[in-house]
C-alpha positions as CSV (number, residue, x, y, z in Angstrom):
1,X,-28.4,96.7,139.2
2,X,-28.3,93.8,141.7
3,X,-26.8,90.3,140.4
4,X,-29.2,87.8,139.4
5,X,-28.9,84.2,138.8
6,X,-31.8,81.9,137.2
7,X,-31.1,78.1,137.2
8,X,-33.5,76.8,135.2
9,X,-34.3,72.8,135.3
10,X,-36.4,70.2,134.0
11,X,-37.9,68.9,130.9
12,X,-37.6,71.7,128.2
13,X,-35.2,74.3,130.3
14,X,-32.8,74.3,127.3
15,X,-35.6,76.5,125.5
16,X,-37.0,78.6,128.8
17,X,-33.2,79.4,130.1
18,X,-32.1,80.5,126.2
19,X,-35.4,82.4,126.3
20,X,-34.6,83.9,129.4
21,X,-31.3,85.3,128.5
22,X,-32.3,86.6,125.6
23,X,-35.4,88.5,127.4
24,X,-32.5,89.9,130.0
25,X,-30.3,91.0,127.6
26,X,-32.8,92.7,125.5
27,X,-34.1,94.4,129.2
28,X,-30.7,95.5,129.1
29,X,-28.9,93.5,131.8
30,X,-25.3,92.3,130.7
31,X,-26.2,88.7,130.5
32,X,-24.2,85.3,130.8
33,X,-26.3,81.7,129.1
34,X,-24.1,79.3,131.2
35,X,-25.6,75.6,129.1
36,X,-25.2,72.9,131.7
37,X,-27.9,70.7,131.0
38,X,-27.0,67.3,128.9
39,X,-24.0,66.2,126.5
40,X,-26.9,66.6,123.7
41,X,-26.1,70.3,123.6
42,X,-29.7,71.3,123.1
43,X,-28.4,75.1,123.8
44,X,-26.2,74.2,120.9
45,X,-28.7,73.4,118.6
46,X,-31.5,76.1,119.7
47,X,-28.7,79.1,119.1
48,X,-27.1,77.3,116.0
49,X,-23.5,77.7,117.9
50,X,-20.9,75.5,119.2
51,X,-20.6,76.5,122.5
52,X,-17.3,76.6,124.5
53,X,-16.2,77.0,128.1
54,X,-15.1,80.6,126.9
55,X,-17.7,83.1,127.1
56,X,-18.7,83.9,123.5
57,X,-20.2,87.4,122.1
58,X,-24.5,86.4,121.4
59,X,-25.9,89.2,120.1
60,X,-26.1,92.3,122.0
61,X,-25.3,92.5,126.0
62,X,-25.5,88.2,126.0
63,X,-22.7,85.8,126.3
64,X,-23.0,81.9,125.8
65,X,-20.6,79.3,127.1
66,X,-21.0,75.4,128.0
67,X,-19.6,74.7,131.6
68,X,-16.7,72.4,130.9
69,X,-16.4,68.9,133.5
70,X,-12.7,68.2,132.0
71,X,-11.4,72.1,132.3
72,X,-13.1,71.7,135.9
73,X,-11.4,68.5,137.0
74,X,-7.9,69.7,136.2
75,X,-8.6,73.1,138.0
76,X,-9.4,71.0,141.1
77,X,-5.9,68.9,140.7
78,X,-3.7,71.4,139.7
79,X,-1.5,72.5,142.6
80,X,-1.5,68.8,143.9
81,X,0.8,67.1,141.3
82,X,3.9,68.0,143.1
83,X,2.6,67.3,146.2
84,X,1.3,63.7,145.2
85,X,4.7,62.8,143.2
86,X,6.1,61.8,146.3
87,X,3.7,58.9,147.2
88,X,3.2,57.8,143.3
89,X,7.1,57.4,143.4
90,X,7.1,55.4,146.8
91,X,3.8,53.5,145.4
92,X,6.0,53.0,141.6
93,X,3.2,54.8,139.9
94,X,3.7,57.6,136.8
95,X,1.2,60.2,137.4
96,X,-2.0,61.0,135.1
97,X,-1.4,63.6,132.3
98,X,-3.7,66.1,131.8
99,X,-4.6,64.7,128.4
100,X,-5.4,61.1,130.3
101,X,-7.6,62.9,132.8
102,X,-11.9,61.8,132.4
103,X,-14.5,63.7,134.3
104,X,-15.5,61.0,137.1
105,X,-18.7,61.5,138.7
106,X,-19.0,64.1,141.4
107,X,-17.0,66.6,138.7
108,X,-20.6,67.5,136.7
109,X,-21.7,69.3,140.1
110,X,-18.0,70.4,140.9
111,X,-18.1,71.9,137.7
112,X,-21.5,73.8,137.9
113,X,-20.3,75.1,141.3
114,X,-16.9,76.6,139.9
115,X,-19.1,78.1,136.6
116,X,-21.2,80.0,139.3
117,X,-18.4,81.1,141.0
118,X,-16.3,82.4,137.9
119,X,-19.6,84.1,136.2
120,X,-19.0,87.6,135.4
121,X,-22.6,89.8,134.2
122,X,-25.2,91.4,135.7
123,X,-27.9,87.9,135.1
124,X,-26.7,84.4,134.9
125,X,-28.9,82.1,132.7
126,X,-28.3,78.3,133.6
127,X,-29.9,75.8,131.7
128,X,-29.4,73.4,134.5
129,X,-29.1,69.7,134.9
130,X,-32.8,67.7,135.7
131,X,-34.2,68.5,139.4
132,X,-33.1,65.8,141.6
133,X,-29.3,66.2,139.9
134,X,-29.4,70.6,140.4
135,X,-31.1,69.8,144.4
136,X,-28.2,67.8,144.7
137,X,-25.3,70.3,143.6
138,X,-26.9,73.2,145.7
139,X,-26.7,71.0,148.6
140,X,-23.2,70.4,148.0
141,X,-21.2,73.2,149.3
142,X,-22.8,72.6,153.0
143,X,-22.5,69.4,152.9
144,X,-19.0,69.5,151.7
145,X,-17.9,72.2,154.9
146,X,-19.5,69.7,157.5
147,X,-17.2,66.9,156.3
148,X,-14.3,68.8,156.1
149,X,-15.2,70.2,159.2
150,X,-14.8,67.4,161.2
151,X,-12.4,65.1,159.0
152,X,-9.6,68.0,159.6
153,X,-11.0,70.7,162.0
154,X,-9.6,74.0,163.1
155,X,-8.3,72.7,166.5
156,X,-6.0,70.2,164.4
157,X,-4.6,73.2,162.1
158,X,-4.2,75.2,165.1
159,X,-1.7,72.8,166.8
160,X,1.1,72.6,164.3
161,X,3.8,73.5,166.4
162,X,2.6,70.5,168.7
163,X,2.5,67.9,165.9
164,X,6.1,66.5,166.1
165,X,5.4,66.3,169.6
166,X,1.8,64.2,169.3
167,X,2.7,62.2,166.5
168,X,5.6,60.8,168.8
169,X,3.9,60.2,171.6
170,X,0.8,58.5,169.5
171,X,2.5,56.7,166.8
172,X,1.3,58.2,164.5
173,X,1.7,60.8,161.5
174,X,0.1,63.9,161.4
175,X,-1.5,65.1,158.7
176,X,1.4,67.1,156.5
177,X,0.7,71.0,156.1
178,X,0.1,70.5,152.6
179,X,-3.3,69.0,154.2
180,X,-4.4,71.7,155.7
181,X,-3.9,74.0,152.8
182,X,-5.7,72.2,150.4
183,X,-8.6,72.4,153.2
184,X,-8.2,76.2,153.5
185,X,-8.6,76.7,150.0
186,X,-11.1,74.4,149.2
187,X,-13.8,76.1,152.2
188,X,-12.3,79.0,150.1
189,X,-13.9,77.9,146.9
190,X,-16.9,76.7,148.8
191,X,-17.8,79.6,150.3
192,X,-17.7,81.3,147.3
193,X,-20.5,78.9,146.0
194,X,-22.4,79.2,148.9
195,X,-22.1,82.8,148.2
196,X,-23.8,83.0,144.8
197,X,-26.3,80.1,145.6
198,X,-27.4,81.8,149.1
199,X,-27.6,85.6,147.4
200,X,-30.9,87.0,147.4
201,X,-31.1,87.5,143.6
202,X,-30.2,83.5,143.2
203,X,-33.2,80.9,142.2
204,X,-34.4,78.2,140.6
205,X,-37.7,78.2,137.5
206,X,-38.9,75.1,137.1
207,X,-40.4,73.4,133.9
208,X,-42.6,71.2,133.5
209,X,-44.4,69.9,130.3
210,X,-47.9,71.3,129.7
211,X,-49.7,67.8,129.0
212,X,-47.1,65.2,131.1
213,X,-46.7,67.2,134.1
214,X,-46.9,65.1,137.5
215,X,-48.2,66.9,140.1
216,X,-46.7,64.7,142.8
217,X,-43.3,64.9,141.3
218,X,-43.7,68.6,141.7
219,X,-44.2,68.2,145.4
220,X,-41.3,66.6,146.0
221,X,-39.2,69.2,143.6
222,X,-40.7,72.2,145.8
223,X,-40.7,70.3,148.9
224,X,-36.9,69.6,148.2
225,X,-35.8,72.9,147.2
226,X,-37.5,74.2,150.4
227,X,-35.5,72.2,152.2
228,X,-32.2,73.2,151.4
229,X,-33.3,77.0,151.6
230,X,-34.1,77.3,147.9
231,X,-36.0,79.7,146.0
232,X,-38.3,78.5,143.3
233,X,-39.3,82.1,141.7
234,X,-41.8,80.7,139.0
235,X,-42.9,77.0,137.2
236,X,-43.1,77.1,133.3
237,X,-45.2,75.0,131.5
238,X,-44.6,74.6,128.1
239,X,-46.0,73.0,125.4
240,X,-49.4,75.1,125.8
241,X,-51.7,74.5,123.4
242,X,-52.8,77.8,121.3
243,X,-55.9,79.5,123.0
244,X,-57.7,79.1,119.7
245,X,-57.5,75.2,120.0
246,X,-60.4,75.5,123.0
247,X,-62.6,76.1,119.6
248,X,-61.4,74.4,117.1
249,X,-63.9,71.8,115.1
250,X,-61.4,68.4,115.6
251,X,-63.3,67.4,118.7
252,X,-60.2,65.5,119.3
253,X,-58.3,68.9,119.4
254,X,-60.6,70.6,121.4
255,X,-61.1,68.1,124.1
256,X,-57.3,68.1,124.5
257,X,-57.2,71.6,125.1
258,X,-59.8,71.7,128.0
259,X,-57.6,68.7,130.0
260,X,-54.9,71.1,129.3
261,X,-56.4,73.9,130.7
262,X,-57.9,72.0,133.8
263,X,-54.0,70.5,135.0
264,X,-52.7,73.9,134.9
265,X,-55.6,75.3,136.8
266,X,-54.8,72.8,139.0
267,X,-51.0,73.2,138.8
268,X,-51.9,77.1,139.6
269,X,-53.7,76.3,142.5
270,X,-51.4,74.5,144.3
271,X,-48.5,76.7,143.8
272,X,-49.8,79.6,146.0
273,X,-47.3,82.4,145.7
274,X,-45.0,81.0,142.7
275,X,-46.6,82.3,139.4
276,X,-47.4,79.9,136.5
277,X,-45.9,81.0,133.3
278,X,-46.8,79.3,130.1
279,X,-45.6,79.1,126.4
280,X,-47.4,78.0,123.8
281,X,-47.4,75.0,121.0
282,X,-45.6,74.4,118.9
283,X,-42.9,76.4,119.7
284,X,-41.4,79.4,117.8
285,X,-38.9,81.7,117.9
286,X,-37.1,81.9,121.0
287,X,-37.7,85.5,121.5
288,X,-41.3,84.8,120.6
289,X,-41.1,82.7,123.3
290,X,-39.8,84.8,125.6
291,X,-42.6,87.6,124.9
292,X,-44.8,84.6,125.7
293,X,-43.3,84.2,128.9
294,X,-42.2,87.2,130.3
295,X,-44.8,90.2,129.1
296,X,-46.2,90.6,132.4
297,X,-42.3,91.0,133.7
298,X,-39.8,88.4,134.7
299,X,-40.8,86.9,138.2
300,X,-38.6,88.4,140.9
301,X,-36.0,85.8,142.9
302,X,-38.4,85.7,145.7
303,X,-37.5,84.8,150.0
304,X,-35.4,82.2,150.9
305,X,-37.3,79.9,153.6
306,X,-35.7,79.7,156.8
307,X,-36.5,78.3,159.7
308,X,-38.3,80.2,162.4
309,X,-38.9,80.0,166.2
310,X,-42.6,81.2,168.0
311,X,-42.5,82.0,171.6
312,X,-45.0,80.5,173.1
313,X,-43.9,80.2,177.0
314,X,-46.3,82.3,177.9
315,X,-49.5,80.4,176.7
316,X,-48.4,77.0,176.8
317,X,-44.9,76.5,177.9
318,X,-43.3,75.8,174.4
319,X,-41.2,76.5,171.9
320,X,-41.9,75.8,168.4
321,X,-39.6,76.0,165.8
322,X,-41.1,76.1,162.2
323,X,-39.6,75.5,158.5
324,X,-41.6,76.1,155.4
325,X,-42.0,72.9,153.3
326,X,-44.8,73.8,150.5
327,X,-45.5,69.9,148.8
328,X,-43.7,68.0,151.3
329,X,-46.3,65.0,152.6
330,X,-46.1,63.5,156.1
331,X,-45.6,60.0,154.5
332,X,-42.3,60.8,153.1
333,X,-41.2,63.0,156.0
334,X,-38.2,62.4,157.9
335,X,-37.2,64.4,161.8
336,X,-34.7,63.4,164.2
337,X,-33.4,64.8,167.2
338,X,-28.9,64.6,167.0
339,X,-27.6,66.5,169.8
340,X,-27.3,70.3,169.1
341,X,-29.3,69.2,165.2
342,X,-32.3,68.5,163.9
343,X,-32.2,65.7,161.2
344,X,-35.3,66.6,158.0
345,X,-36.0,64.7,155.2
346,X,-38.1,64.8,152.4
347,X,-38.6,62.6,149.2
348,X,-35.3,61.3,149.9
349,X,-33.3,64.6,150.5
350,X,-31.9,65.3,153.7
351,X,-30.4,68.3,155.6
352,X,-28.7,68.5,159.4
353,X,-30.0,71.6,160.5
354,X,-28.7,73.7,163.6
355,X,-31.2,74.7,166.0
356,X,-31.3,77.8,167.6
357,X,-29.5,77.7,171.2
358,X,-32.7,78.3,173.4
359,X,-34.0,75.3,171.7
360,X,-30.9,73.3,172.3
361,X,-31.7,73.5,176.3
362,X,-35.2,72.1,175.5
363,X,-36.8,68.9,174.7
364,X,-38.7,67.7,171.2
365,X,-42.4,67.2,172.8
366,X,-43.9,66.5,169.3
367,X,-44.1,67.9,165.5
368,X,-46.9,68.2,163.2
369,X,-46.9,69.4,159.2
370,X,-49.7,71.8,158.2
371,X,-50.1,73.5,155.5
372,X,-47.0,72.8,154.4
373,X,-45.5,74.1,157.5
374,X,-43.0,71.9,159.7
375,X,-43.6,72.9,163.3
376,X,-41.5,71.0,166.1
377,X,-42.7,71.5,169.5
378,X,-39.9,72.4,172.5
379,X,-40.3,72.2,176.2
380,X,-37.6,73.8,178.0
381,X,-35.6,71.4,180.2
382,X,-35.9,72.0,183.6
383,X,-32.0,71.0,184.1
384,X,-30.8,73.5,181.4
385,X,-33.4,76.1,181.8
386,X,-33.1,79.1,184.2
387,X,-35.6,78.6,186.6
388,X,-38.5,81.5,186.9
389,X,-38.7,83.7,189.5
């Protein structure tokens, strides 16, 4: 069986994300409930269990555990007391124990990152923090590289033997080798994220409330997660009114359930691909629920979007490099040209992506989004470019 991994986010994943597990368990997948969503432990109180950051027998084939931001942080310092003790001495500082230590922000996505790493099963469940916060985390890991990259890159490592040498004839200190070890192992650990969040079986289900769904807010979510090279296999909307509440005699009741049913024909429609999956009020038993959900099949994980290049020299003398964006909107769009990069944006997210290296002898001539499609438009530069014979 290939590895799967379902982050599930937004109002109500505590319910979909137990759900889920319990559906891939009973399908007969070994199956991890990773609860990362809110200090509320609403996975808590659904399974009537006090989670711990040890993986706990759930029934048959499923484990539950809560991801745990203080076991996290002292993973990420331990190694570097010894190395630190030197400086807190010169500085007249005692160092923190570990019972002093308080998750500081940052160590919520650190923590998520390490979880994913760690899992063990066949499908990992993760009710996940809201959108904008689980965007964020994915994100990480690249973003964490590039800085490292170019705060201490290779060429530095590479010159150890020389740095006696340069530091004399600079002035200044080189960077100690404990420096460089600590950067080794943490592109280590952050390839191991990008690993699991870059696998084909990984993605993201969305949930949005039934009646308080915004359909602009979902733009940006998909838009977002598009961005970064996510895939959004399905949105659930829970919270469905019964399909016997269309006919029911309380006119208020009934005219309720038509608006209902009109925003998620709409929602549908403007999902394309992604399947709509719905669960229904007032909410049951969580393996009713998953029935609910899930007895047409679980959605698969779907294709990462990735950028794309059209030849078309030929025709008109361009280039034109494309990037699926479904729900992004040209008024929130960002593109700039850096070098050997292209700069996108969307509803405040960002990426630096690299472009390919026939495009990075050519000039931007112009851009256009269509149909949820990004396409920038290259000319080859005549300096760079091999002439035509």
């Amino acid at each position: 069986m290939s590895p799967r991994t379902v982050l599930v986010t937004g109002e109500g994943s505590a319910v979909v994300a137990a759900a889920t597990a319990l559906h891939s368990a009973r399908t007969g997948r070994r199956t991890l409930l990773l609860a990362a969503d809110d200090p509320h432990r609403a996975v808590d109180d659904l399974l009537d269990t006090r989670l711990t950051a040890e993986p706990a027998p759930y029934g048959e084939r499923l484990a539950v555990a809560r991801i745990d931001e203080q076991a996290a942080l002292r993973s990420a310092l331990d190694g570097f007391g010894a190395r630190l003790a030197p400086a807190l001495d010169l500085l007249g500082a005692d160092p923190l124990d570990p019972e002093e230590l308080t998750p500081l922000p940052g160590t919520r996505q650190l923590a998520l990152l390490r979880a994913l790493r760690a899992a063990d099963a066949e499908t990992v469940v993760v009710a996940a923090p809201a959108p904008a916060e689980l965007i964020a985390t994915l994100a990480l890991p690249e973003q964490l590289v590039r800085y490292l990259d170019r705060l201490l890159p290779e060429q530095r490592q590479a010159a150890r033997a020389l740095r006696p040498l340069l530091a004399a004839l600079a002035g200044v200190p080189m960077p100690a080798d404990w420096l460089f070890d600590a950067r080794a192992a943490a592109c280590a650990a952050l390839a191991e994220a990008r690993a699991v969040i870059e696998a084909p079986g990984t993605s993201v289900r969305l949930v949005v409330d039934a009646d308080a769904h915004g359909t602009g807010e979902l733009r940006r979510i998909r838009a977002a997660l598009a961005l970064h090279g996510r895939r959004l296999d399905a949105v659930v909307a829970h919270r469905v009114l019964p399909s016997a509440a269309a006919a029911s005699p309380d006119p208020w009741l009934a005219g309720r359930a038509a608006r209902q049913r009109e925003r998620l024909a709409d929602l549908a429609s403007g999902l394309g691909a992604v399947p709509l999956l719905t669960a229904e009020w007032p909410e049951v038993a969580l393996e009713a629920i998953a029935d609910q959900l899930y007895a047409g099949g679980e959605p698969g994980p779907g294709e990462a979007p990735e950028p794309w290049v059209e030849d078309r020299l030929a025709e008109d003398g361009l280039l034109v490099w494309h990037l699926a964006l479904p729900g992004a909107e040209r008024s929130g769009l960002e593109l700039v040209r850096r070098g050997d990069e292209l700069v996108v944006g969307t509803g405040g997210h960002r990426r630096l992506l690299p472009l390919p290296s026939a495009l990075r002898r050519c000039t931007v001539s112009g851009a256009g989004l269509h149909d949820g499609v990004l396409s920038v438009r290259f000319a080859p530069d005549p300096a760079l470019w091999p002439a035509r014979r």
